[in-house]
C-alpha positions in Angstrom: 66.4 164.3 145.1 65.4 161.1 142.9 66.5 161.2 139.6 63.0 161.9 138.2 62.7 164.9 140.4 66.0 166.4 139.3 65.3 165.9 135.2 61.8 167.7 136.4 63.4 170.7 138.1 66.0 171.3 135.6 63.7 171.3 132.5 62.7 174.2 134.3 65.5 176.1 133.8 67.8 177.4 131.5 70.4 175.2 129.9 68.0 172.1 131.7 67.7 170.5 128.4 71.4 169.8 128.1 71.4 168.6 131.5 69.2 166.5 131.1 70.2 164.8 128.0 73.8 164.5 129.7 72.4 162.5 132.9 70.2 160.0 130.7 73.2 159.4 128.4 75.4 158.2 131.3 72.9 156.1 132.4 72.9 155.1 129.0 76.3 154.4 128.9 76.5 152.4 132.6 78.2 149.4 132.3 75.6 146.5 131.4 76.0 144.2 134.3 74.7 147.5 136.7 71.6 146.6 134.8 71.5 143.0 135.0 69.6 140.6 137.3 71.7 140.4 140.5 72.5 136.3 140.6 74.5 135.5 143.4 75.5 131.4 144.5 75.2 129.7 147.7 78.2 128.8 149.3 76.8 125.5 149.8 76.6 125.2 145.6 80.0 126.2 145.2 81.4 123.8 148.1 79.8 120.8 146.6 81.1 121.6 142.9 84.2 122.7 143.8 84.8 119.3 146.2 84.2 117.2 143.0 87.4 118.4 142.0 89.3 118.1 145.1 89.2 122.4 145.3 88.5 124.4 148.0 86.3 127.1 146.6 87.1 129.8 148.9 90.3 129.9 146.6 88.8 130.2 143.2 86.7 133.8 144.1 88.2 135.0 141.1 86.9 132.7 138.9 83.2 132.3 140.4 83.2 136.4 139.6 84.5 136.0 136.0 82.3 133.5 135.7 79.4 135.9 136.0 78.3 135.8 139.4 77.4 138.8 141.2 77.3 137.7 144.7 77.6 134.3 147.1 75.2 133.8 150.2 78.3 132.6 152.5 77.2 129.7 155.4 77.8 131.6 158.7 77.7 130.3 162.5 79.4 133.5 164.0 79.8 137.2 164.2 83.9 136.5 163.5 83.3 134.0 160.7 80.6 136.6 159.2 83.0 139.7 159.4 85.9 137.3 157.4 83.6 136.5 155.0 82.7 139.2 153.6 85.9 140.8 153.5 87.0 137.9 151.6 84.3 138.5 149.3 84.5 142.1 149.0 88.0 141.9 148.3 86.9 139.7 145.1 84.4 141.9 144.2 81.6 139.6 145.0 78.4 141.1 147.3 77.3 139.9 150.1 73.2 140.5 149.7 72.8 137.2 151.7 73.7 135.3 154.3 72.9 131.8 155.1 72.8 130.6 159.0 70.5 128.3 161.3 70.1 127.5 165.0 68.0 125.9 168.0 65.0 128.4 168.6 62.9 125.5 169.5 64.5 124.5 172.9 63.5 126.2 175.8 67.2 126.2 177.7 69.1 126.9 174.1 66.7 129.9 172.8 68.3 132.8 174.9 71.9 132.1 174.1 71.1 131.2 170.4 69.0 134.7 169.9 72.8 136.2 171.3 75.0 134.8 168.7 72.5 135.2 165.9 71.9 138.7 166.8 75.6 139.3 166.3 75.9 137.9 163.5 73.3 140.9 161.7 75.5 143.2 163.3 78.6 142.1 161.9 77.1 141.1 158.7 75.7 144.5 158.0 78.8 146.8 156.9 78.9 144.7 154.2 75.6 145.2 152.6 73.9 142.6 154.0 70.1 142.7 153.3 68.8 139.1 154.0 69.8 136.5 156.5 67.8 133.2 155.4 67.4 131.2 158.2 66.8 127.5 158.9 65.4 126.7 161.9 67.6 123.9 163.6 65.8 120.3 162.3 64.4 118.0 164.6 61.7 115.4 162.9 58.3 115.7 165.2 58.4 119.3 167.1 55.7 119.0 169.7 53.4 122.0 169.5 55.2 123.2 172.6 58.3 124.0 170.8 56.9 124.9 167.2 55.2 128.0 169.4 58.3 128.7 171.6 60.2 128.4 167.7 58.1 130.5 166.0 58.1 133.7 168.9 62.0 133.3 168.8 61.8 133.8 165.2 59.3 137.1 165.5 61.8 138.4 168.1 65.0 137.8 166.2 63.0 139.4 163.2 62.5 142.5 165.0 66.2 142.8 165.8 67.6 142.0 162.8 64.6 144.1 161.1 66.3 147.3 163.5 69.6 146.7 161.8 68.1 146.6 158.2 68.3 143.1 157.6 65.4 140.6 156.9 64.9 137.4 158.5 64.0 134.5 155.2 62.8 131.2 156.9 64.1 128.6 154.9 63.2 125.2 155.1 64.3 121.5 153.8 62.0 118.3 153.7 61.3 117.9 157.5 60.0 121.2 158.1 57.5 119.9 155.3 56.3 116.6 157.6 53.2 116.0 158.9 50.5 118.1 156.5 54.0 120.7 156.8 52.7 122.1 160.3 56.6 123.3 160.9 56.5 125.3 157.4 53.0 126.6 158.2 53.6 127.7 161.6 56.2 129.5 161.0 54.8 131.2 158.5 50.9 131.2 160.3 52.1 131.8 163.6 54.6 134.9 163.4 54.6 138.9 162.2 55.1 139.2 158.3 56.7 142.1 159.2 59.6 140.7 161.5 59.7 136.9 159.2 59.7 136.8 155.9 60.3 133.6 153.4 63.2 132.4 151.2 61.0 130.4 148.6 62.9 126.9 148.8 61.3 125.9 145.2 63.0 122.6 144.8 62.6 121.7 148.4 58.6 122.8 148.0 58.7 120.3 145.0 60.6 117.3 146.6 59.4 117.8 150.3 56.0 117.3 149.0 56.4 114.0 146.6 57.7 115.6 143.9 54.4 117.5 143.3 54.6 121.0 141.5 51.0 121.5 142.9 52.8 122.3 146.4 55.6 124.2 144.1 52.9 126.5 143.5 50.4 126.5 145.6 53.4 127.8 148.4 54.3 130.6 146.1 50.3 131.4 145.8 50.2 130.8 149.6 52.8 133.1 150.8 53.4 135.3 147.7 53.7 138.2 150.1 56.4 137.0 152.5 59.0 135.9 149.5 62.1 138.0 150.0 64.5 135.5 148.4 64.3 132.5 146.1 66.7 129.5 145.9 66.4 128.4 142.7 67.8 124.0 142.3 66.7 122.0 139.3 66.4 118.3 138.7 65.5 116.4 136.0 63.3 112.9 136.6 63.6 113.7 140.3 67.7 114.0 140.3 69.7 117.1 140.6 70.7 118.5 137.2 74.2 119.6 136.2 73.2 123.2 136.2 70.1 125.1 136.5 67.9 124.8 133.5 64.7 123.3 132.4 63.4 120.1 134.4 61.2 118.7 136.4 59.9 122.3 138.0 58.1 124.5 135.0 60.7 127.5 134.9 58.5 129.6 132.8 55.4 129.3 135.1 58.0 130.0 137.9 59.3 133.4 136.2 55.6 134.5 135.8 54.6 133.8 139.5 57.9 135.5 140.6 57.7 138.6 138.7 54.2 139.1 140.1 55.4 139.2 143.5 55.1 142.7 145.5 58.6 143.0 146.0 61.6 141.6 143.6 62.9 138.7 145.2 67.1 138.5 145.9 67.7 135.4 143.3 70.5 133.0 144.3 71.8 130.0 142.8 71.3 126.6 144.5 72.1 124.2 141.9 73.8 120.9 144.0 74.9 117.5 142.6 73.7 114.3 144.5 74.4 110.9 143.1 73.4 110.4 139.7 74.1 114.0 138.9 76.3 114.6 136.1 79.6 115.0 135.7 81.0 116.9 132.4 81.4 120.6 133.5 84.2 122.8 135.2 82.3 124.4 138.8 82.6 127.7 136.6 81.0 126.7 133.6 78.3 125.3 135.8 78.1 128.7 137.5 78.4 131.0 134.1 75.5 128.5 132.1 73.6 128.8 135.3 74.1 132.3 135.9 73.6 133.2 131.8 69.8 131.1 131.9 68.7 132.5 135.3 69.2 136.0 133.2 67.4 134.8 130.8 64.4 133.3 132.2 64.2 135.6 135.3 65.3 139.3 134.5 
């Protein structure tokens, strides 16, 4: 019975007024971040901060938790390396919403075996909550049309089967899929079921993939409002990676508005990097907590 439905059926009855009042005050009372946006971090965010200082982050889970983080989107090639992972993470408290994992769908002697091992990774990734695995299809500058086709029905099929376990496929993409008019990005998107593929909204990768052109930020979000399951959020400012993720080059506010008019609330995770010229005055955890604390704020 929904919540709703019980406050309904016990108003009915007698002493239903106490009841109710007593369930709404301990919802009242919940602790505050059970109400808070859920902002986890790619692993690949706290590798490259955390290999700044020489740190391997996979020994600072503690400290990415306290530093507000709710969750991280590990990097996995395996169903072993997927089942560690997330009892690592569990054991720090930190979810496991998303995963992060690519691999050769476009090759006609690789596609069979690679459907295998991705396959087993859902199934292993799934008693830990696992609701996304964002996928990047294996880069290779120039795909004929041959292999974007033969890509994009090994993508519906591994849809389907991770769709059977609960888990939805979130094509991700970098620069390359974005080459040539973006006919990789398209297709993908064009040329599969929305029901088996959905879309991790690369917004940075939108913006610098296309020349550094917030038109294409937008007009993707516009284009595929309906696919977006997830949203890597990366900020620079005059084209280079900022410290932490804040305003920039990419209009946060217009981003918030476009995301919170999405049919579904997108899983929000972290993606802040440093590249050369990025600066260097923060701890990885303050990064993370200023990160985490203006995400919060712009997003919830």
């Amino acid at each position: 019975m929904k919540r709703r439905q019980f406050l309904s059926a016990a108003l009915a009855t007698t002493g239903a007024a106490l009841a109710a009042e007593t369930l709404l005050a301990q919802e009242a009372q919940a602790p505050a971040e059970d109400k808070r946006l859920h902002v986890a971090v790619n692993q690949y965010t706290c590798d490259t901060f955390y290999r700044r200082e020489n740190v391997d982050f996979w020994t600072r889970l503690a400290e990415i938790k306290n530093a507000g983080v709710d969750g991280i989107e590990a990097t996995l090639g395996s169903g072993n390396d997927t089942a560690a992972a997330g009892k690592r993470l569990a054991d720090h408290g930190l979810a496991m919403r998303s995963i992060y994992t690519s691999g050769n769908l476009h090759d006609e002697e690789a596609g069979e075996r690679e459907l295998a091992r991705l396959l087993e990774i859902g199934e292993k990734a799934k008693p830990f909550g696992t609701e996304i695995i964002v996928f990047n299809p294996a880069a290779k500058g120039g795909k004929s049309d041959t292999e974007l086709i033969r890509q994009s029905k090994n993508m519906d099929t591994l849809g389907a089967g991770w769709k059977k376990l609960g888990i939805a496929l979130a094509f991700h993409y970098h620069t390359t899929e974005l080459e040539f008019g973006g006919r990789e990005f398209h297709h993908v998107l064009c040329g599969t079921d929305p029901d088996n593929v959905l879309l991790c909204f690369e917004q940075h990768w939108s913006y610098r993939g296309s020349g550094n052109s917030q038109v294409a930020v937008f007009d993707h979000l516009k284009l595929y409002s309906d696919r977006v399951v997830s949203v890597h959020l990366r900020q620079s400012v005059n084209n280079v990676w900022s410290e932490t993720f804040g305003e920039g080059d990419i209009d946060n506010v217009r981003l918030a508005a476009g995301l919170k008019k999405l049919p579904k609330t997108a899983h929000i995770v972290l993606e802040q990097a440093p590249e050369n010229g990025t600066p260097k005055t923060l701890a990885p955890a303050e990064v993370f907590r200023r990160s985490a604390e203006y995400v919060r704020g712009m997003f919830g």
